[in-house]
NULUMLUM-858467 format. One line per 8 residues: for each residue x, y, z of C-alpha. Coordinates in pm, whole numbers, plus 50000, padded with zeros to 5 digits. Each point is the difference from the previous one (the first is absolute). Last residue first. Layout:
NULUMLUM-858467
X/Y/Z | ...
END
This chain:
NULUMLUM-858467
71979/10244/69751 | 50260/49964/49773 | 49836/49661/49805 | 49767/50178/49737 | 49688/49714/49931 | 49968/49837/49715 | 49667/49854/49896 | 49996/49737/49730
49745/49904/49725 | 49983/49672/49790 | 49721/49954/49738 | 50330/49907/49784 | 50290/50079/50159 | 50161/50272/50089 | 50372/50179/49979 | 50158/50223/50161
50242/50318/49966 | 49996/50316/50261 | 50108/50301/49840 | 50043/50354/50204 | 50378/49985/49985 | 50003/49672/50141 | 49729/49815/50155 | 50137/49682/50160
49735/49694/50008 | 50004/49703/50211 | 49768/49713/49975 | 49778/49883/50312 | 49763/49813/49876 | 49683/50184/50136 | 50081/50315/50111 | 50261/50035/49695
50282/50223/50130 | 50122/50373/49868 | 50332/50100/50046 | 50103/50384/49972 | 50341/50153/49829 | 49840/50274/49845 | 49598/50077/50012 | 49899/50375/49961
49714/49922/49712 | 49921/49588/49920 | 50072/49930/49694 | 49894/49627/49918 | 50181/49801/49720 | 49931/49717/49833 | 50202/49643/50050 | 49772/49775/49871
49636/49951/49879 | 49882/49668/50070 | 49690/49908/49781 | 49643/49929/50168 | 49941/50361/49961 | 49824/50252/50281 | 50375/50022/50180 | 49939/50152/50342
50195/50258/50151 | 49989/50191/50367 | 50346/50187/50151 | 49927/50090/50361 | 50189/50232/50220 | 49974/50013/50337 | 49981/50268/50346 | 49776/49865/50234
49697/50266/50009 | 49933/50319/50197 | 49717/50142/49810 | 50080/50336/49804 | 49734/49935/49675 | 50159/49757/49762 | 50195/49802/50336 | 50264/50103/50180
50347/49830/50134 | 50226/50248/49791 | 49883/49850/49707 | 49718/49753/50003 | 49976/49809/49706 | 49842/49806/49667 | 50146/49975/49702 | 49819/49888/49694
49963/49721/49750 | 49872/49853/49660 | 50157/49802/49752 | 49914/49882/49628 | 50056/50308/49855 | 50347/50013/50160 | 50028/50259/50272 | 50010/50353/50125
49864/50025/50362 | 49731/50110/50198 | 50055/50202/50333 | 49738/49961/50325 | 50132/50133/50289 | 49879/49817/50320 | 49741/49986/50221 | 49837/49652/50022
50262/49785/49734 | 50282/50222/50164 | 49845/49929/50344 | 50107/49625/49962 | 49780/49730/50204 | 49653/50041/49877 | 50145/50009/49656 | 50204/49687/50032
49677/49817/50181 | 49803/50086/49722 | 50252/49830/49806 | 50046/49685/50183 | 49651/49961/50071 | 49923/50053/49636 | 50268/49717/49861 | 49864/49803/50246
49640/50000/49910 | 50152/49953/49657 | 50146/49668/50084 | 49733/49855/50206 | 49752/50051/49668 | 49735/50014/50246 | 49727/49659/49937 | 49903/49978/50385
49814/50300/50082 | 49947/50130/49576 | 49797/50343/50055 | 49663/49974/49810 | 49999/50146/49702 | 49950/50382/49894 | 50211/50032/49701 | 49794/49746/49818
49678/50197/50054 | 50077/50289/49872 | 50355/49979/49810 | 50186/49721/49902 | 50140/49729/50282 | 50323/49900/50157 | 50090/49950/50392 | 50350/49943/50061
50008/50044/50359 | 50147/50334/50022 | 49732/50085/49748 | 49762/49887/50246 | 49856/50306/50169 | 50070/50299/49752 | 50336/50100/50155 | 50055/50457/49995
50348/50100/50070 | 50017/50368/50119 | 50230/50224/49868 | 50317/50009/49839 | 50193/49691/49874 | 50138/49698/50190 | 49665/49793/50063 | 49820/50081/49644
50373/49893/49783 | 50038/49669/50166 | 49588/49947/49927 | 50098/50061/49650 | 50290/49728/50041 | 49832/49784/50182 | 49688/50009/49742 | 50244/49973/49724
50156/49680/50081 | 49601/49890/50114 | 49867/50066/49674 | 50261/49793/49813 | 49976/49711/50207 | 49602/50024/49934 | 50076/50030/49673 | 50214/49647/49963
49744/49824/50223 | 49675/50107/49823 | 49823/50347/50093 | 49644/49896/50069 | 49663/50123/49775 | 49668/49830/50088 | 49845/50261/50108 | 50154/50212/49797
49939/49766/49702 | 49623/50006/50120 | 49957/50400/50067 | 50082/50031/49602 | 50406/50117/49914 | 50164/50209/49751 | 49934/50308/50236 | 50126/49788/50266
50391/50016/49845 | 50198/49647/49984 | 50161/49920/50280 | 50367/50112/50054 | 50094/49863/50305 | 50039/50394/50106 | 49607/50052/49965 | 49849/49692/50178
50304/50050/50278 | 49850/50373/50069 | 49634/49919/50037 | 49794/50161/49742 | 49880/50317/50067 | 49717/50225/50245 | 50039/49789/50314 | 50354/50093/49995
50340/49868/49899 | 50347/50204/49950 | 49932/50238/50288 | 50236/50339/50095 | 49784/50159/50235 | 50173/50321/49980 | 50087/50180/50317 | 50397/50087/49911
49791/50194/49686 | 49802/50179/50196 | 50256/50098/50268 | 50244/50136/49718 | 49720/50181/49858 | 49893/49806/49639 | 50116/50123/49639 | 50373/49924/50029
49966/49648/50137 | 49731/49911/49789 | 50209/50131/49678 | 50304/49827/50138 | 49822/49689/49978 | 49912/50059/49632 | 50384/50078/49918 | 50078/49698/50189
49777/49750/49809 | 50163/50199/49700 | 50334/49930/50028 | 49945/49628/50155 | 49860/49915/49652 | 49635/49985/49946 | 49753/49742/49898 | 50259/49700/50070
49748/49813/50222 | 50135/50114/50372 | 50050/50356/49839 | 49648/50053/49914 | 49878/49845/50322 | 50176/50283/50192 | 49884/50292/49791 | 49602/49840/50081
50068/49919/50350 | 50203/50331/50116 | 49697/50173/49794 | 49735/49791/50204 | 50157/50185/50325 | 49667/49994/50176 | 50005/50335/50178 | 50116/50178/50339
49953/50278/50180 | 49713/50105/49847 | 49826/50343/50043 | 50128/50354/50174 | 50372/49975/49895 | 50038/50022/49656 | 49963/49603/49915 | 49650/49974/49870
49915/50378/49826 | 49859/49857/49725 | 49977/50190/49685 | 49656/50006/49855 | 49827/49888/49669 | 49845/49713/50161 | 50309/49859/50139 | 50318/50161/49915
50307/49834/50203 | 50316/50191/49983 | 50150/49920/50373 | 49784/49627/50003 | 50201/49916/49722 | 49741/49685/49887 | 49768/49763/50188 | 49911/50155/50261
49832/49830/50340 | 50054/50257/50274 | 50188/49908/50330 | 49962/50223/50297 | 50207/49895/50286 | 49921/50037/50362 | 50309/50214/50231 | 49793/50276/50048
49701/49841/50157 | 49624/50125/50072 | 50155/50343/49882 | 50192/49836/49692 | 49681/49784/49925 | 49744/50360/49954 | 50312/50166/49815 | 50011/49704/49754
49609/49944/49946 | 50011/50406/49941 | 50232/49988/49726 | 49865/49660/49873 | 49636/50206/49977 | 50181/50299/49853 | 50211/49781/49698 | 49675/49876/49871
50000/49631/50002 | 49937/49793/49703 | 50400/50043/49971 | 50032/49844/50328 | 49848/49688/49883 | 50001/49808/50338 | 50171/50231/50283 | 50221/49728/50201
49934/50144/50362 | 50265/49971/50308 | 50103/49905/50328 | 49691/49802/50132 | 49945/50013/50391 | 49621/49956/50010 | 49908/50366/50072 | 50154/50036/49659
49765/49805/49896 | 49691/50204/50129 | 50193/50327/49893 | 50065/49933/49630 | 49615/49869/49975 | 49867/50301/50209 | 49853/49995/50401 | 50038/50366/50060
49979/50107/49623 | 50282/50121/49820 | 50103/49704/49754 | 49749/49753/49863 | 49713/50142/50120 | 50052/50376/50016 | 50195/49950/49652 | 49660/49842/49871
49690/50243/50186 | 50236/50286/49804 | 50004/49903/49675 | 50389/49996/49915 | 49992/49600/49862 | 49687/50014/49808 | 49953/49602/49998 | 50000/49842/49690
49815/49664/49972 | 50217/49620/49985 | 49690/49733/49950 | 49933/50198/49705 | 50338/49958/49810 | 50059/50328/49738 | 50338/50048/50112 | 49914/50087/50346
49614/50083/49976 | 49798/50314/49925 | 49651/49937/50046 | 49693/49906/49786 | 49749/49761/50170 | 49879/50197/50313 | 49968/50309/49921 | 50108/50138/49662
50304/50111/49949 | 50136/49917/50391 | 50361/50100/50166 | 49988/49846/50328 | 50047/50145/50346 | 49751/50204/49981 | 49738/49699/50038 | 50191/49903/50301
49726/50141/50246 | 49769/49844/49835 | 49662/50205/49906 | 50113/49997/49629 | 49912/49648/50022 | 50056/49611/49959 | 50325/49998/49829 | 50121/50257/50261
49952/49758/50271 | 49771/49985/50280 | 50150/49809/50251 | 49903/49649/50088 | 50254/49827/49746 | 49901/49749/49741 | 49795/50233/49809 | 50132/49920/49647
50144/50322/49911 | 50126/50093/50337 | 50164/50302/49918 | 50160/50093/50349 | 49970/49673/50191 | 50127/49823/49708 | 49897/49761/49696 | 50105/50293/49759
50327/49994/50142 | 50198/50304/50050 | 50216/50266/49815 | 50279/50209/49942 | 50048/49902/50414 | 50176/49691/49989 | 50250/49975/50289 | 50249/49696/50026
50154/49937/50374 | 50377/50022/50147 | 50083/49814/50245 | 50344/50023/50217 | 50206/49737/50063 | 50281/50007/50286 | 49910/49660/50138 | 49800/50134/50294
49823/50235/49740 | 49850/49688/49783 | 49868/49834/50301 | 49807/50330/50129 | 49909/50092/49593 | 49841/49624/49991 | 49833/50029/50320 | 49840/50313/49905
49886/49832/49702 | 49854/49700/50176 | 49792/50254/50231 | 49880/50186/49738 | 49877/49693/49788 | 50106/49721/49807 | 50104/49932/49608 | 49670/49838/49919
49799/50257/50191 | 50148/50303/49794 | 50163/50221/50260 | 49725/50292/50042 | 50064/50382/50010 | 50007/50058/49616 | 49706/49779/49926 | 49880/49913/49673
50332/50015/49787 | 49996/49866/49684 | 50483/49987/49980 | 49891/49711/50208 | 50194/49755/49776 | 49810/49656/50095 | 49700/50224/49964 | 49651/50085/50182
50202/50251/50263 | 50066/50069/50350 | 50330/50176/49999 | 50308/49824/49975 | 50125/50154/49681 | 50408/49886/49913 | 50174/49990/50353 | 50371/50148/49952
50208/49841/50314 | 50327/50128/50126 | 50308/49941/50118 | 50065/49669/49805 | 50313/49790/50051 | 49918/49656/49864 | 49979/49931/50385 | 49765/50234/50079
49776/49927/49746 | 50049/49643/50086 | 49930/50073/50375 | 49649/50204/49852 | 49916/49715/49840 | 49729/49863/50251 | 49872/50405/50072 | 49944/49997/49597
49774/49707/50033 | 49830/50142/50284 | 49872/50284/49753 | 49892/49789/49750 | 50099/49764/49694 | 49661/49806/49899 | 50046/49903/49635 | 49700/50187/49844
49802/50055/49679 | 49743/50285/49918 | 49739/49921/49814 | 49833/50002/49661 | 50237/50244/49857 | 49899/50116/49609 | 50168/49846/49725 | 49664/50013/49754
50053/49586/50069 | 49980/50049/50362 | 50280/50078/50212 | 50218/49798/50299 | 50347/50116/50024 | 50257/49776/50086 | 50229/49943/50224 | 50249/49700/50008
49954/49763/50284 | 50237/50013/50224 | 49824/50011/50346 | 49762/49720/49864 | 49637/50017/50041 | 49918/50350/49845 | 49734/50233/50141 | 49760/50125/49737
49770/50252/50129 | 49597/50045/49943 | 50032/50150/50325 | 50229/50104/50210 | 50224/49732/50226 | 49976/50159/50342 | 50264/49727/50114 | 50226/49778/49853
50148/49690/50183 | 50340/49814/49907 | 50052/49721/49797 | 50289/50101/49779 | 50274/50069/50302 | 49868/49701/50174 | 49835/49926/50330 | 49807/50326/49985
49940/50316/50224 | 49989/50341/49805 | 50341/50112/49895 | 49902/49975/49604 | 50333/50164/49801 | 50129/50253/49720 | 49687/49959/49752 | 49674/50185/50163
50268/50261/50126 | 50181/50128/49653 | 50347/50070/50244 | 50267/50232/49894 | 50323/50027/50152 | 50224/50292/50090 | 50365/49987/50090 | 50079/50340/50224
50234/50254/50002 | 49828/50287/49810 | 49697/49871/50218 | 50181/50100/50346 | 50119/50339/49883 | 49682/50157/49956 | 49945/50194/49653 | 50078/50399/50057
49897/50289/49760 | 50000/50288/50211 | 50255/50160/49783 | 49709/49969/49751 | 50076/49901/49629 | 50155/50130/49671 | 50021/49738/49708 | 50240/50138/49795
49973/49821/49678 | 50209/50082/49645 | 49793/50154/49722 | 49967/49811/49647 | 50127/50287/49729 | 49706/50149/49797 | 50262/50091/49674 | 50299/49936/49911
50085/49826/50234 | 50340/49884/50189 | 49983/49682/50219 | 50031/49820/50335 | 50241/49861/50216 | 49824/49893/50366 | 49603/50034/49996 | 49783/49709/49926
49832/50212/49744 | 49997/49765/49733 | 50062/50247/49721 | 50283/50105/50220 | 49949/50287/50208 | 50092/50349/49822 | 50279/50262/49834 | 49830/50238/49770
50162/50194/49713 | 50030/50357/49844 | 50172/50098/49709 | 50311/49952/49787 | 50172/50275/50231 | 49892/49824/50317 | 49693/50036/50253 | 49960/49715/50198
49708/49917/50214 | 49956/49781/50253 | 49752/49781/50199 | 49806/49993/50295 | 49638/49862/50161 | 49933/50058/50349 | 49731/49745/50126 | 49734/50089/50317
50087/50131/50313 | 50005/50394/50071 | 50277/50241/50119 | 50144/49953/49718 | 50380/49879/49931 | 50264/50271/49939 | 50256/49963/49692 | 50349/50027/50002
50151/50014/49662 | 50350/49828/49832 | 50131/49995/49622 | 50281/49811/49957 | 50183/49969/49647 | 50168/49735/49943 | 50416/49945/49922 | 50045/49786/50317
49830/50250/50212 | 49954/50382/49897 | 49956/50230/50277 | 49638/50076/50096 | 49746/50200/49766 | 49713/50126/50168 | 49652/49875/49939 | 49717/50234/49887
49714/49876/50220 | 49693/50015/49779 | 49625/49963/50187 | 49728/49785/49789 | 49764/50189/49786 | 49657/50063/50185 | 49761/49766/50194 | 50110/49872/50358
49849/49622/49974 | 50363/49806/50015 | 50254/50248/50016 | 50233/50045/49708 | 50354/50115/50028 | 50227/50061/49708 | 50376/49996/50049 | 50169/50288/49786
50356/49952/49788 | 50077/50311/49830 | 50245/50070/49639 | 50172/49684/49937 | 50276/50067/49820 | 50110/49708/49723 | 50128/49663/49991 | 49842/49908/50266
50023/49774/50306 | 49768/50082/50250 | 49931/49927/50384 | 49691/50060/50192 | 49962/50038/50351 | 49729/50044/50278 | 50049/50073/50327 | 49717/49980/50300
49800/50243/50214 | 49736/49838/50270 | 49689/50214/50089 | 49776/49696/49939 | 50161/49693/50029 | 50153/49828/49739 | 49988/49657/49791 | 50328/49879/49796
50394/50080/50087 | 50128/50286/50166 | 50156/50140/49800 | 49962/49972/49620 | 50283/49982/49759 | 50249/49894/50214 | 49748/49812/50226 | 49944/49759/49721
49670/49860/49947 | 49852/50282/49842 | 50308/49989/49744 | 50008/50261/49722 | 50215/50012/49666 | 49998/50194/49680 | 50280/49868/49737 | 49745/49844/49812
49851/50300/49837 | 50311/50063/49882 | 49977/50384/49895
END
């Protein structure tokens, strides 16, 4: 038997309908087809659910009529009643003997592979049908903002020169607004203090029309609570603005102004852990309360999970100033979530829209289960966003599967896969083939709804910035904190970066789910990681070119439901090109929203060669012409083919001219 001549599609509907994540109590069709040289006794699908113990069911599949000289076997199968992963595969049982059909070795679903032996299982990730993500953030531009570095709106003649107030002691406050940051440690390379550029709540309520006008719907605050860092991830007071960024009163002035320009705010929540110089643990006695630090007595102490009172206690990865909180203790979920006056309801009561979970997978899946269900009462339409940094629908963290995106958790997650498979193709890693294959993946693992709710980002407070990167500077590891301080992309990179900036931020505004801007990369920001990456924003130095390269683009998506709602269909292409269709058949959107009807063809050219005259197939298309948005060349598609050519570091966007 040709072992080769086995063949199974996840990502075609032929041979698996319907496509990707299911609900429970949904039925779908699965094929196989077979070209042998010899009889091929049974054909069974095997089922395996997730955590059920025992062999996995067998489905013997029924033959169908033969198509195109194959073989086609065909089986309905029943999804449970129960969320969690359903894992298949098949088994063939021939004269020669019996084989397995599988994933790929990569599992990123699509065509996979006969076995042997232990055959990789395809991925059925099965979720609630009350699983819902609200509409408004799918279609949304988000943008991040690290507060003590995005702007000073206190009173001041001069952008550089303005006042700070409730400086914190034994600080370091810089002189000049762009200074570079630096970190300032003793000679064992431990933090002598804090250091601080002054950005602040009013700041953000100054730059609030920019936001607007750079097309931003809403804001993603990194930590604002009251805190002895620049970073604030330390908290010491969940239910107090940090003095240097403002107060109550100054942050429900900046959610008012933000709302009456259509921009909602979203805040950062760290509850895996606290401060150690905080109300709650109060290590070094600054704070009034009795703190678990000091005694048993405190009413905090079970918050925190001490060896050997007070010295030896569990911290977040091992850093003292950062101790472990026992997330499900009682006296904790009444006070950050349930209670009458909690942390999720106290800003809430503020007019926020959403919560950025920090370290979700330091979080056990019941406390974000009952953080969501406590913010969709207070407000159905707020977002949950959980920081992950891998396939949040498959995640294992601490020897558990995650139940993230099934319908009772997250609805939405830091896309750092869409960064990581994206990056790869911008510098030649992988080949359009496989960036696609490993986008499909995503798209077939997550809920439709999850995965239209992505925040796709391509810079963050946790990685180098984007234009460092794509100019092609040489890799931190090989670096000490002089060079990188040091360290700027000469002319010829710098060009370089910012071809392949637009054309990766091209990509993030017309694909699915929501486009996540670290503040500044639109304004050609560069920097390694912590503290580089977190430098003052650049009022007066913008790259004026890429600012309007963003605008326009943002502005594009904003503008065209097909980039909000639409389709989302990858295509086959030259190595060095990457693209998709976008569109709105029938005048809907992905999920049944009335929509303009349009059709988008998206390519970029990663190469600084032209590549000419290739070939695009695009399904059902016969006599149709496409136009350019921008330069306004003419395409006909003919017999499903439309021909172009690129440039180098060029992209285009066609759009279908019937409608």
């Amino acid at each position: 038997m040709g072992m080769a001549n086995i063949f199974h599609d996840s990502h075609d509907l032929y041979f698996k309908n319907p496509f990707g994540a299911m609900s429970c109590g949904q039925s779908a069709t699965l094929r196989i087809a077979m070209g042998t040289e010899e009889e091929v006794k049974n054909v069974w699908v095997l089922l395996h659910e997730e955590g059920v113990l025992g062999v996995p069911d067998e489905i013997a599949m029924t033959r169908e009529n033969q198509k195109s000289g194959l073989s086609i076997f065909s089986a309905r199968i029943n999804i449970p009643y129960k969320t969690g992963i359903l894992w298949y595969h098949f088994k063939i049982e021939a004269l020669s003997g019996v084989f397995y059909y599988g994933n790929n070795s990569h599992q990123t679903g699509g065509v996979g592979q006969t076995y042997i032996l232990q055959p990789k299982p395809y991925q059925i990730t099965v979720y609630s049908k009350e699983l819902d993500t609200p509409s408004w953030f799918r279609q949304t531009v988000v943008y991040q903002i690290f507060p003590d570095r995005f702007f000073n709106g206190n009173d001041g003649r001069k952008i550089y020169g303005r006042k700070i107030y409730n400086k914190k002691k034994n600080s370091f406050i810089y002189s000049q607004w762009d200074d570079t940051p630096v970190y300032v440690k003793d000679d064992n390379g431990e933090l002598l203090k804090w250091d601080f550029f002054g950005g602040n709540l009013k700041g953000i309520i100054r730059k609030l029309d920019y936001l607007k006008k750079l097309g931003v719907g809403c804001i993603y605050l990194n930590p604002i609570f009251e805190s002895p860092s620049n970073h604030r991830y330390d908290v010491s007071d969940y239910k107090k603005v940090d003095g240097m960024l403002g107060d109550d009163d100054v942050f429900r002035k900046l959610v008012t102004e933000a709302q009456k320009r259509g921009i909602s705010i979203v805040v950062d929540g760290v509850f895996s852990h606290t401060g150690s110089d905080s109300i709650y643990f109060n290590r070094y006695g600054n704070y009034a309360e009795l703190g678990a630090y000091q005694s048993k007595d405190s009413i905090y102490y079970r918050w925190y999970k001490f060896e050997s009172h007070p010295d030896e206690y569990k911290s977040w990865w091992g850093i003292k100033s950062l101790p472990e909180v026992n997330e499900l203790d009682e006296t904790y979920t009444d006070y950050i979530i349930s209670g009458d006056d909690s942390v999720l309801r106290h800003w809430m009561s503020m007019g926020i829209k959403g919560w950025r979970l920090d370290v979700a997978d330091e979080l056990p899946d019941e406390f974000i289960e009952r953080f969501r269900e406590s913010l969709k009462k207070i407000d159905e339409e707020a977002v949950l966003i959980g920081e992950v940094w891998e396939d949040a629908s498959n995640k294992i963290s601490y020897e558990k599967r995650r139940n993230y995106l099934l319908g009772k958790g997250l609805d939405s997650v830091t896309n750092y896969p869409f960064r990581r498979i994206m990056l790869d193709f911008m510098f030649g890693e992988k080949g359009s083939r496989e960036t696609t294959q490993m986008l499909m993946s995503l798209y077939e693992n997550y809920p439709a709804k999850a995965f239209y709710s992505n925040l796709n980002l391509i810079g963050s407070h946790d990685v180098s910035r984007i234009l460092t990167l794509l100019g092609g500077a040489p890799e931190s590891k090989d670096m000490d904190m002089t060079q990188k301080y040091r360290y700027k992309l000469d002319v010829n990179m710098r060009q370089l970066g910012l071809k392949r900036l637009k054309l990766l931020s091209l990509v993030q505004m017309t694909y699915p789910g929501v486009p996540c801007i670290y503040y500044a990369d639109e304004a050609g920001m560069e920097g390694y990681e912590d503290p580089f990456n977190r430098a003052t924003y650049p009022w007066g130095g913008e790259d004026q070119g890429l600012l309007a390269w963003y605008r326009h683009f943002i502005r594009l998506r904003n503008e065209n439901d097909a980039f909000k709602v639409g389709h989302w269909s990858p295509l086959e292409l030259p190595e060095d090109v990457f693209g998709f269709t976008r569109s709105t058949p029938g005048g809907r959107g992905i999920f049944g929203e009335k929509a303009t009807e349009q059709f988008f063809v998206v390519i970029i050219n990663r190469s600084p060669a032209n590549i000419a005259d290739f070939e695009i197939k695009l399904a059902g298309c016969k006599s149709t012409a496409f136009e350019e948005i921008h330069t306004g060349e003419e395409l006909a598609c003919s017999a499903g083919i439309l021909k172009m050519s690129l440039e180098g570091y060029s992209a285009k966007i066609f759009k279908k001219k019937d409608y």
